[in-house]
LOZA-968957 format. One record per residue (C-alpha): residue number from 1; residue in one letter; x, y, z. Coordinates in pm, 1 decimal, decimal comma. Example, Ala and Ser with C-alpha at 12.3 -4.5 7.8 and 13.67 -1.06 7.14 Angstrom:
<rs>
+-----+---------+----------+----------+----------+
| num | residuo |     east |    north |       up |
+-----+---------+----------+----------+----------+
|   1 |       A |   1230,0 |   -450,0 |    780,0 |
|   2 |       S |   1367,0 |   -106,0 |    714,0 |
+-----+---------+----------+----------+----------+
</rs>
This chain:
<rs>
+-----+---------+----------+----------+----------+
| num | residuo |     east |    north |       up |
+-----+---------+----------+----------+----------+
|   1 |       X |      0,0 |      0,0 |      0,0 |
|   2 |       X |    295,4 |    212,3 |     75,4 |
|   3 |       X |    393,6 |    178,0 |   -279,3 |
|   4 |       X |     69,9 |    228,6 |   -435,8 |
|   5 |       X |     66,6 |    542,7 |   -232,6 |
|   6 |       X |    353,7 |    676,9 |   -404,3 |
|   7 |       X |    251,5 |    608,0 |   -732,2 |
|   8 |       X |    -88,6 |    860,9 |   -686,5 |
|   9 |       X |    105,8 |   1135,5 |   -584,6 |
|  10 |       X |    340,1 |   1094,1 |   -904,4 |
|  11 |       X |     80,9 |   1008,7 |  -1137,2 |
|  12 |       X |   -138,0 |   1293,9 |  -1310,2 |
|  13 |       X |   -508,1 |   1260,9 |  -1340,2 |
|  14 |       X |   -717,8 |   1412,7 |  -1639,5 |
|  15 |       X |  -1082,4 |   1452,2 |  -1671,1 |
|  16 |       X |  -1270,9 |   1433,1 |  -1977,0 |
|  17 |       X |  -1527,5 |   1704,1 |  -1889,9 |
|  18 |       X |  -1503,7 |   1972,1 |  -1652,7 |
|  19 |       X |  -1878,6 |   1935,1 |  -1513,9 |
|  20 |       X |  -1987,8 |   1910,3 |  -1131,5 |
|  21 |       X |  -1858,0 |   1591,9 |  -1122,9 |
|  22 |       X |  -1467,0 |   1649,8 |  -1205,5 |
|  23 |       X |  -1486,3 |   1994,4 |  -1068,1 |
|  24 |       X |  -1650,9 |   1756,6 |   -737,9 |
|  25 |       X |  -1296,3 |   1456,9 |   -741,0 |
|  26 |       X |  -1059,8 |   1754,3 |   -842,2 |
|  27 |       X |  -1156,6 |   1898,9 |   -512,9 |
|  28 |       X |  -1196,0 |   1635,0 |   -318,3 |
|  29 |       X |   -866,0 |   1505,7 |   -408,8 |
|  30 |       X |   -692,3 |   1826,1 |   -318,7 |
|  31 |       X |   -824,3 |   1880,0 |    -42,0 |
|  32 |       X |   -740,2 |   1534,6 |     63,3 |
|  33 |       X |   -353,6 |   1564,9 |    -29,6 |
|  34 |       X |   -332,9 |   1304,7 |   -204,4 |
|  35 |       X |   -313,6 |   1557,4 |   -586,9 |
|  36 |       X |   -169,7 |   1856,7 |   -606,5 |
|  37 |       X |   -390,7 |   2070,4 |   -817,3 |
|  38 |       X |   -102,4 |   2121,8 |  -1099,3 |
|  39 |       X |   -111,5 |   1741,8 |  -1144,6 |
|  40 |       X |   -489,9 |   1741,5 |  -1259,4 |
|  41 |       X |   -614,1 |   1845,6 |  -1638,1 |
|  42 |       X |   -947,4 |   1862,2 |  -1727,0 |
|  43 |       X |  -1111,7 |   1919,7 |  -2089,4 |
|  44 |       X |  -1409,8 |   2079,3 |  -2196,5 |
|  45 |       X |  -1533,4 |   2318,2 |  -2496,6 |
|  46 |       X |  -1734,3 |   2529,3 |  -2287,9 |
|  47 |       X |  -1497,5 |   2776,1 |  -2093,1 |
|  48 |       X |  -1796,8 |   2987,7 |  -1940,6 |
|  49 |       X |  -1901,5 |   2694,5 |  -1665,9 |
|  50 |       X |  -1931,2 |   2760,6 |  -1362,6 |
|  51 |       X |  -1726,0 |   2438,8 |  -1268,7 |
|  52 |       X |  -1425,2 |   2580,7 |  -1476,4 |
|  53 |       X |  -1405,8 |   2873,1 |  -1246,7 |
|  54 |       X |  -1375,8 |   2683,4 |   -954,7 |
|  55 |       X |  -1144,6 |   2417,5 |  -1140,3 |
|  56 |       X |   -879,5 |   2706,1 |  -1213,0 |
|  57 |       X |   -855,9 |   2839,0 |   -850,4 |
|  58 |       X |   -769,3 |   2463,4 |   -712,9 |
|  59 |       X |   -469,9 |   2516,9 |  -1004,8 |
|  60 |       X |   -576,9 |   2200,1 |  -1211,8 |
|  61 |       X |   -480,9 |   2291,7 |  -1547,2 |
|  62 |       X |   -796,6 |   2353,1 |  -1792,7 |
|  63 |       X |   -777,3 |   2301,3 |  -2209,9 |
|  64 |       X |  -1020,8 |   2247,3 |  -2475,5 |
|  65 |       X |   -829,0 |   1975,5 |  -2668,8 |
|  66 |       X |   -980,2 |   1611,2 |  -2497,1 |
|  67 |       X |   -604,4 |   1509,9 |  -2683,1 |
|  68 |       X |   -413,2 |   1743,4 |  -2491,2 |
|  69 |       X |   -625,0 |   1610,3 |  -2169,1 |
|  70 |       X |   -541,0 |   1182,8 |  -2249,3 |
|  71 |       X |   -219,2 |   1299,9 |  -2359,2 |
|  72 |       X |   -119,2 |   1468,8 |  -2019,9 |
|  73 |       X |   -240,1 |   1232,4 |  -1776,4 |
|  74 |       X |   -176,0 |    892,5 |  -1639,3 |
|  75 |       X |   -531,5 |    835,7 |  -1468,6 |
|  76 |       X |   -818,0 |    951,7 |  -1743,4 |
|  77 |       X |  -1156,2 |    950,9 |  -1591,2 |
|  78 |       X |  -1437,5 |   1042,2 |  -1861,8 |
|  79 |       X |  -1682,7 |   1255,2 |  -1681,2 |
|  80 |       X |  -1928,7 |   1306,7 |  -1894,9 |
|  81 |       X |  -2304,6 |   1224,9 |  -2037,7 |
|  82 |       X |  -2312,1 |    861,7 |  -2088,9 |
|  83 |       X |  -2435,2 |    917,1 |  -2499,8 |
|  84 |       X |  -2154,0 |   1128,0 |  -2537,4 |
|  85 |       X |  -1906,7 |    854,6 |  -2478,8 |
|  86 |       X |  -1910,9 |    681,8 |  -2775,9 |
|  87 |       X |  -1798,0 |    973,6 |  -2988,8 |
|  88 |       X |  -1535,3 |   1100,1 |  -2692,4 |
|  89 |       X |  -1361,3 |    751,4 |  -2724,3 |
|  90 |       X |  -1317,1 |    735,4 |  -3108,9 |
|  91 |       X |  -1171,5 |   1098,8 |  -3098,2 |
|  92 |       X |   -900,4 |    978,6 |  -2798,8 |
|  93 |       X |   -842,5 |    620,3 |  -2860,2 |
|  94 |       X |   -497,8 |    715,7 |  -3094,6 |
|  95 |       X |   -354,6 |    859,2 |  -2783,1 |
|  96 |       X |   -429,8 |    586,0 |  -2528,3 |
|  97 |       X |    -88,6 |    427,0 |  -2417,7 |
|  98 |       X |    -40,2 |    128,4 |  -2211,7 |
|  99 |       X |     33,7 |    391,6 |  -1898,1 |
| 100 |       X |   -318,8 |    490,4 |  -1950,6 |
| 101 |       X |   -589,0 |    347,2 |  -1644,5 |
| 102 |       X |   -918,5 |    478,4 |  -1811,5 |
| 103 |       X |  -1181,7 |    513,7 |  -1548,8 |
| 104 |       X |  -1564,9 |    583,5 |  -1655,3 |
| 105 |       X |  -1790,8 |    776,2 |  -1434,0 |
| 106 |       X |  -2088,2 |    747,8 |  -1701,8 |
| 107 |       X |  -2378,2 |    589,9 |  -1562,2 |
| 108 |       X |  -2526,6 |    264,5 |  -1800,4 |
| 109 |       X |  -2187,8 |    250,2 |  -2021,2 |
| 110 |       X |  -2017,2 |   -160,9 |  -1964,0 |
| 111 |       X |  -1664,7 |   -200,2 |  -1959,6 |
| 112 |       X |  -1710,8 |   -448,0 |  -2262,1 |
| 113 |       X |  -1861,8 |   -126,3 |  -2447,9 |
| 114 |       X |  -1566,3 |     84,0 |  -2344,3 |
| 115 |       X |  -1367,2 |   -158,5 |  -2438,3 |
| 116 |       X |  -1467,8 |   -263,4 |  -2788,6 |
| 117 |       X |  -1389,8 |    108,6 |  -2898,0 |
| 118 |       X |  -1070,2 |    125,3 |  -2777,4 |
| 119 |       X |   -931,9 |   -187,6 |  -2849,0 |
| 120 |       X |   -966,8 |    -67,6 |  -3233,6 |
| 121 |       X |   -655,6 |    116,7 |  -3185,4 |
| 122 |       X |   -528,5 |    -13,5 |  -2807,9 |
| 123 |       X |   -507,6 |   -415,1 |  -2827,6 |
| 124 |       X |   -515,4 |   -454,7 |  -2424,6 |
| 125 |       X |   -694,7 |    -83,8 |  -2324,6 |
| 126 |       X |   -718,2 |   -137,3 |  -1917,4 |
| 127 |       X |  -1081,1 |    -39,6 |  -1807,9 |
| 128 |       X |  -1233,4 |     79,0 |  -1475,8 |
| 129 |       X |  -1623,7 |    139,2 |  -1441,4 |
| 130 |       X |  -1686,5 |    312,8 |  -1154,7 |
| 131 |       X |  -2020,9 |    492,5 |   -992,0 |
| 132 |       X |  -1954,4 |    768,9 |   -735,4 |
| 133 |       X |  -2141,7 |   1068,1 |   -589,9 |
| 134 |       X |  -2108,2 |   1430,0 |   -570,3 |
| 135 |       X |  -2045,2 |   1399,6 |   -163,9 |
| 136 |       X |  -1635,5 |   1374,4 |   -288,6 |
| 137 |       X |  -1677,8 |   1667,7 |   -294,2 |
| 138 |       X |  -1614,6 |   1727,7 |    104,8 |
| 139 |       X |  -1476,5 |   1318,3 |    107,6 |
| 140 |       X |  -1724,0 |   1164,5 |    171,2 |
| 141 |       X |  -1858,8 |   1007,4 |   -121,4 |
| 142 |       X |  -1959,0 |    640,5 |   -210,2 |
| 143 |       X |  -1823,3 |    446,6 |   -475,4 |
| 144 |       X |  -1795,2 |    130,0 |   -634,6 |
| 145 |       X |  -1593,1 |    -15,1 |   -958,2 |
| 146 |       X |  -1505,7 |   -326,9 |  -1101,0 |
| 147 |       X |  -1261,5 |   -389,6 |  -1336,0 |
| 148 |       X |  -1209,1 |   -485,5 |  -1704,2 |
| 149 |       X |  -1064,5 |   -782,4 |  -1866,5 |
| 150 |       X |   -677,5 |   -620,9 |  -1916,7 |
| 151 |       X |   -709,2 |   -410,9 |  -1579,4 |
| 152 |       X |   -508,5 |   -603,8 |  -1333,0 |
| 153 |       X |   -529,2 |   -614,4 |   -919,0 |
| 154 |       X |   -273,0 |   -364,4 |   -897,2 |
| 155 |       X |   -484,4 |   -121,7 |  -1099,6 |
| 156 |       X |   -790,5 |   -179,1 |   -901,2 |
| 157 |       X |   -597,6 |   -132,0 |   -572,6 |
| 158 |       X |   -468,2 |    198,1 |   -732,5 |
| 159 |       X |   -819,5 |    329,9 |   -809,2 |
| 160 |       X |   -964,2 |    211,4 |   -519,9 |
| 161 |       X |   -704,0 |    409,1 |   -279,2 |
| 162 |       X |   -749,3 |    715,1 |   -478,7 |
| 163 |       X |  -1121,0 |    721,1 |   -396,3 |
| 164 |       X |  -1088,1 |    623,7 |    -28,1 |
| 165 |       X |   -913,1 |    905,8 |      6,9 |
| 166 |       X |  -1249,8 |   1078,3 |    -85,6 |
| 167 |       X |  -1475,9 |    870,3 |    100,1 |
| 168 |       X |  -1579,4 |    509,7 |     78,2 |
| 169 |       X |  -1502,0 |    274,5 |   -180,5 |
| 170 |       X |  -1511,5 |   -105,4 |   -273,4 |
| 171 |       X |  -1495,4 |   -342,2 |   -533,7 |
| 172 |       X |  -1869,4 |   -486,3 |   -664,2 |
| 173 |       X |  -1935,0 |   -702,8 |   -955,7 |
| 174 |       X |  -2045,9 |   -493,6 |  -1270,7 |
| 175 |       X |  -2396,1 |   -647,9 |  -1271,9 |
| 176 |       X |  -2461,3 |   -471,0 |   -952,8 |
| 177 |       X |  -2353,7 |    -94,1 |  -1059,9 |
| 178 |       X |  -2662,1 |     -9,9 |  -1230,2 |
| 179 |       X |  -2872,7 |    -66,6 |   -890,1 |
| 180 |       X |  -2586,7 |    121,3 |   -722,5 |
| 181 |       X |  -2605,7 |    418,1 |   -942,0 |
| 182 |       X |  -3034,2 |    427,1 |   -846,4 |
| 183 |       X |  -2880,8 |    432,4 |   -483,8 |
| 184 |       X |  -2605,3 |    591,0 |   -363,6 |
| 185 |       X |  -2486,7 |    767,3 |   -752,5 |
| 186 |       X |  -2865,3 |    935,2 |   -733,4 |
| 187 |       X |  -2890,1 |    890,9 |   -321,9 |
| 188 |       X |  -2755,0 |   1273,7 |   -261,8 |
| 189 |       X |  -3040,6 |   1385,6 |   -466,6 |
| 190 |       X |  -3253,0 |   1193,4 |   -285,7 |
| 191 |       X |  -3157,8 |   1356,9 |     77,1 |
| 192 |       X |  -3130,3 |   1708,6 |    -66,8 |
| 193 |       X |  -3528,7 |   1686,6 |   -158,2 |
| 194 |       X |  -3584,3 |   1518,6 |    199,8 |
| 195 |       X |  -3413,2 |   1820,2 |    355,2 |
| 196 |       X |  -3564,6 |   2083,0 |    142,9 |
| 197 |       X |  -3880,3 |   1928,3 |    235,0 |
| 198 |       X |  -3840,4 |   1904,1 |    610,4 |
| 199 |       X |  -3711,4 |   2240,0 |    611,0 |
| 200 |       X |  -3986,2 |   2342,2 |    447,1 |
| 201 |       X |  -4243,1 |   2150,4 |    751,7 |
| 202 |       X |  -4014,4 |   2353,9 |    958,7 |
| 203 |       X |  -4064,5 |   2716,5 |    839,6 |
| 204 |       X |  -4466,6 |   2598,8 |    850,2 |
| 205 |       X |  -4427,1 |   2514,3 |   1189,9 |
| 206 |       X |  -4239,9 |   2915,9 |   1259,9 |
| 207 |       X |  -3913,4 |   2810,4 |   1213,1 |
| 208 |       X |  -3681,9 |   3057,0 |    985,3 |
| 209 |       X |  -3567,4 |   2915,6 |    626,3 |
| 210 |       X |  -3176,2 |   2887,5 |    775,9 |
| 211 |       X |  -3221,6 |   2755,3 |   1074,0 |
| 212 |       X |  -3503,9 |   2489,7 |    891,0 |
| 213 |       X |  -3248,1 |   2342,0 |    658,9 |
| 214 |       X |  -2973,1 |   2329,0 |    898,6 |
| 215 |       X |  -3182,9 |   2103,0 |   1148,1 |
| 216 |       X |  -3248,9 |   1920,9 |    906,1 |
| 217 |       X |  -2919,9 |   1845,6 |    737,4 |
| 218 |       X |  -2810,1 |   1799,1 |   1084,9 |
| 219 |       X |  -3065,4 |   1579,4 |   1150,6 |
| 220 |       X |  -3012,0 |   1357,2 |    849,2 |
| 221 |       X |  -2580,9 |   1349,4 |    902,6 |
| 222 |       X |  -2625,4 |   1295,6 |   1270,9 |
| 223 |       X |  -2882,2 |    994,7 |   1197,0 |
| 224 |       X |  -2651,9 |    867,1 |    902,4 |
| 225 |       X |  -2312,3 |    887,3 |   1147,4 |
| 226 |       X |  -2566,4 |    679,9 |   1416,2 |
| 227 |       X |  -2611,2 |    425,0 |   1153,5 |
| 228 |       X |  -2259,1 |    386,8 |   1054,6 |
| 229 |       X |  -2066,2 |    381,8 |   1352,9 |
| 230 |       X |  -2359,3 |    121,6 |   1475,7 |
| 231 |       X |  -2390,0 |   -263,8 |   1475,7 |
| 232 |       X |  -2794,3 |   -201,1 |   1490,2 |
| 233 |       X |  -3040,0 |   -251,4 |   1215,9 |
| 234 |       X |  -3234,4 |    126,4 |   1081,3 |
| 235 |       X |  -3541,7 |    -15,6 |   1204,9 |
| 236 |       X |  -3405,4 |    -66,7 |   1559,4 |
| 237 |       X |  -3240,6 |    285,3 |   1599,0 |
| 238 |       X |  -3584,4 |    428,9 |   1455,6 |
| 239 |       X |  -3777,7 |    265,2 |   1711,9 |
| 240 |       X |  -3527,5 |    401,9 |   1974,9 |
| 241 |       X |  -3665,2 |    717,6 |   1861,2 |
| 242 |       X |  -4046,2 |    623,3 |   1902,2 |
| 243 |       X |  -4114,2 |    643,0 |   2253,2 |
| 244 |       X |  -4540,0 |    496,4 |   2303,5 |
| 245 |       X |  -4789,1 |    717,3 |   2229,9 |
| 246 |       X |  -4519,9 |    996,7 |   2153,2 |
| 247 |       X |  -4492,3 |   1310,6 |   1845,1 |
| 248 |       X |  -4217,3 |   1083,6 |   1625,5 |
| 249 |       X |  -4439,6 |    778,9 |   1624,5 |
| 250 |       X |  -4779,5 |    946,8 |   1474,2 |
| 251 |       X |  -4528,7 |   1114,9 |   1218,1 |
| 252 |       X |  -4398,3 |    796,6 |   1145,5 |
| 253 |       X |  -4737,7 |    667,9 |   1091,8 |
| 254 |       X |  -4787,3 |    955,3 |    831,2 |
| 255 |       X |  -4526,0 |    880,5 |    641,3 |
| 256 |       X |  -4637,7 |    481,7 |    564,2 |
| 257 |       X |  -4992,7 |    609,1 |    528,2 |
| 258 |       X |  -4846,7 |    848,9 |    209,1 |
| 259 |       X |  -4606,3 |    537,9 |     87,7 |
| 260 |       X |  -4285,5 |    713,7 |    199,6 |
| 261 |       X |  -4079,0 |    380,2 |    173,6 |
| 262 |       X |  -4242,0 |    264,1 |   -122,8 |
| 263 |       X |  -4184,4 |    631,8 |   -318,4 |
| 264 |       X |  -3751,7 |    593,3 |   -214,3 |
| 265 |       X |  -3769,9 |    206,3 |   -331,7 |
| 266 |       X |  -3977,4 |    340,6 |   -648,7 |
| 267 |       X |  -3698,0 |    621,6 |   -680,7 |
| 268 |       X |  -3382,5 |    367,8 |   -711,1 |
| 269 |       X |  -3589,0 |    142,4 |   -934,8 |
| 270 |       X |  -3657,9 |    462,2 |  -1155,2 |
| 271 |       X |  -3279,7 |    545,5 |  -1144,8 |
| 272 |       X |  -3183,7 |    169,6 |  -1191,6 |
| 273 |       X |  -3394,3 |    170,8 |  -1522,1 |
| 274 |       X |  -3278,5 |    499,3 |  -1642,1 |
| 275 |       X |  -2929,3 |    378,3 |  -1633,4 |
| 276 |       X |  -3006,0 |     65,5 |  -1841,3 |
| 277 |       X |  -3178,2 |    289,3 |  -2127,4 |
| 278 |       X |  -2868,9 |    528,6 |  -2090,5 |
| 279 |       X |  -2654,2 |    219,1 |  -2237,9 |
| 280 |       X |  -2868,4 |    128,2 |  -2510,0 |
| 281 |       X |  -2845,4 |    473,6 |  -2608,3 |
| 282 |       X |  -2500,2 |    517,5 |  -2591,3 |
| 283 |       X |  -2490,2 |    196,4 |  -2766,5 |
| 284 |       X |  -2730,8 |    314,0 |  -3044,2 |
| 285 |       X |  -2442,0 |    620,5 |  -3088,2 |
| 286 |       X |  -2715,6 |    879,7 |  -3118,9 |
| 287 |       X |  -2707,0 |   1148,3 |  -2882,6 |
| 288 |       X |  -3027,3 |   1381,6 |  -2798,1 |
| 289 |       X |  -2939,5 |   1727,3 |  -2876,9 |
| 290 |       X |  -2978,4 |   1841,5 |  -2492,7 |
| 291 |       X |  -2652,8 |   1610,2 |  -2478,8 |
| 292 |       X |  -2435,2 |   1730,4 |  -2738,1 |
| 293 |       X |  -2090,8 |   1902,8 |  -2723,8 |
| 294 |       X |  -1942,0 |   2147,6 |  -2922,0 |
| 295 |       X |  -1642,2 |   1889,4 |  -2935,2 |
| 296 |       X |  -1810,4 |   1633,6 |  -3096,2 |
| 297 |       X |  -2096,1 |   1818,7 |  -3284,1 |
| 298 |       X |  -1986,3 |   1779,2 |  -3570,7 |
| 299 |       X |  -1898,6 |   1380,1 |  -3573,1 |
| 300 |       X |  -2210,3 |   1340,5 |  -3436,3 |
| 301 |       X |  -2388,9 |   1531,3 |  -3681,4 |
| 302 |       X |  -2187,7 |   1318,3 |  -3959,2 |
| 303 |       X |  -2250,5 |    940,1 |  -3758,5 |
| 304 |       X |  -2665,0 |   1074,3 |  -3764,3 |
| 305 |       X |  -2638,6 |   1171,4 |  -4120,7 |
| 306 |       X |  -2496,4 |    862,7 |  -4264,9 |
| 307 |       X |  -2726,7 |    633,6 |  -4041,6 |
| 308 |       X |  -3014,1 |    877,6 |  -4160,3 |
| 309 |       X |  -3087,8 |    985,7 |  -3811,0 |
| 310 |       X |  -3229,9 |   1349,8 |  -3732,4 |
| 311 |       X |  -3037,6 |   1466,7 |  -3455,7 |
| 312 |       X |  -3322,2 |   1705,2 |  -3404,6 |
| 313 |       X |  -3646,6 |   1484,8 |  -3308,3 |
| 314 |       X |  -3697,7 |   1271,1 |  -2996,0 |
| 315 |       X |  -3737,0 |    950,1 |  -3219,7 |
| 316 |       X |  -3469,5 |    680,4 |  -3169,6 |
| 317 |       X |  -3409,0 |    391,5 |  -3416,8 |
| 318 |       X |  -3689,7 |    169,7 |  -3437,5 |
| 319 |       X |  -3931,0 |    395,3 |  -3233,5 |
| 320 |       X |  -4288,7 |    491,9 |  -3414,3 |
| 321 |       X |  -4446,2 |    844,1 |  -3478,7 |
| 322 |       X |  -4717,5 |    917,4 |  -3265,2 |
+-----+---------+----------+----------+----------+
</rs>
């Protein structure tokens, strides 16, 4: 581990896009140490995000070329919109190297995908899929990966201590990503809407909009820190909280009267689902035009054209007018 520790903090880490997401591990990682900001690149055509901004005062270096990006980096991680992948990987896979560990954050795209595009120009392209959340951000994000068929242990071990250095990590078979990505990839989401809600039962109640959302963050961390640092079952430390006859007990009651455990299983098995039409969609290399970058525009537009696809309708191949 020693040695793998060493390694990270010579190695140099690009991101293909510079979204929430990179601008989220590029911070996370420097805050944790274990990157100086000067050893991070990230790519993008549009300069005017927000993201970029704060990815320039960390001191990670910023270019438009996704080339320059592969070509400066040891660690690529390709941050951005799982249709857009296709079209990112035939535009890098000339500059992939055998010093290249190619991690994707996109949520839906398989390893065997990733793979199959780069191995047109890379015989033995090593792979990482990994799902994460924005929660790197202050380190304490969630992730899982699983490795490809030319990644070995050593690779995984390197990935793996990278984003433990952010929060947790562990290895999972890929079959199991797509529910992880409804859960903990989607999960912050999730308890932003519970807090904005509770905070908003607390300015009802007379409460002012500040102090509202920071109970109920508080509220939400402490319970979560409970849970983790505890041997005990969620159920059991909720009923520690329902004394007989008490307030938390008839709210309780409210919330299985309105389905509140069946609406967050219904949410992961919404995300879950999403993520399995975001692969076929990648895989169908058609992009909707909410999705496309000025970087690839014009490939895109070409692919469409010659597979007589309008970029500009919601139809998909093999879909019917309405």
């Amino acid at each position: 581990m020693i040695e793998i520790s060493r390694t990270i903090h010579r190695m140099s880490v690009g991101f293909i896009g510079a979204g929430q997401l990179a601008f989220a591990l590029a911070r996370g990682f420097t805050a944790a140490g274990v990157l100086a900001g000067h050893k991070i690149i990230a790519s993008s055509p549009d300069h005017d995000l927000p993201t970029v901004g704060g990815l320039r005062k960390l001191g990670v270096n910023f270019t438009s070329s996704n080339k320059e990006a592969v070509q400066k980096c040891d660690v690529l991680f390709l941050a951005v919109k799982p249709p857009i992948i296709p079209f990112v990987l035939d535009e890098i896979a000339p500059e992939i190297e055998d010093r290249h560990l190619v991690v994707s954050c996109a949520a839906g795209v398989t390893i065997s995908s990733i793979e199959k595009k780069l191995s047109t120009v890379r015989q033995f392209p090593k792979v990482i899929r990994l799902m994460t959340n924005t929660p790197v951000i202050v380190r304490e994000g969630a992730t899982v990966y699983a490795t490809g068929t030319h990644a070995d242990v050593e690779d995984g071990n390197l990935l793996e201590q990278l984003m433990s250095s952010v929060g947790y990590c562990v290895e999972v078979e890929e079959d199991l990503i797509d529910a992880v990505t409804g859960l903990s990839g989607s999960g912050p989401a999730y308890a932003f809407t519970a807090i904005d809600a509770l905070a908003d039962g607390g300015v009802k109640m007379g409460l002012t909009r500040r102090l509202a959302v920071r109970l109920g963050a508080q509220a939400l961390m402490g319970a979560a820190k409970m849970l983790l640092d505890s041997e005990q079952h969620p159920g059991q430390l909720k009923d520690n909280v329902c004394s007989p006859g008490g307030a938390t007990i008839h709210a309780i009651h409210l919330l299985e009267s309105g389905g509140f455990r069946s609406l967050l299983i219904n949410a992961v098995e919404a995300s879950c689902i999403r993520t399995r039409e975001l692969q076929f969609l990648a895989d169908q290399e058609t992009v909707p035009p909410e999705a496309i970058k000025k970087t690839t525009l014009n490939k895109v537009k070409q692919s469409a054209s010659k597979a007589g696809i309008s970029l500009f309708n919601n139809k998909y191949p093999g879909s019917k007018s309405q």
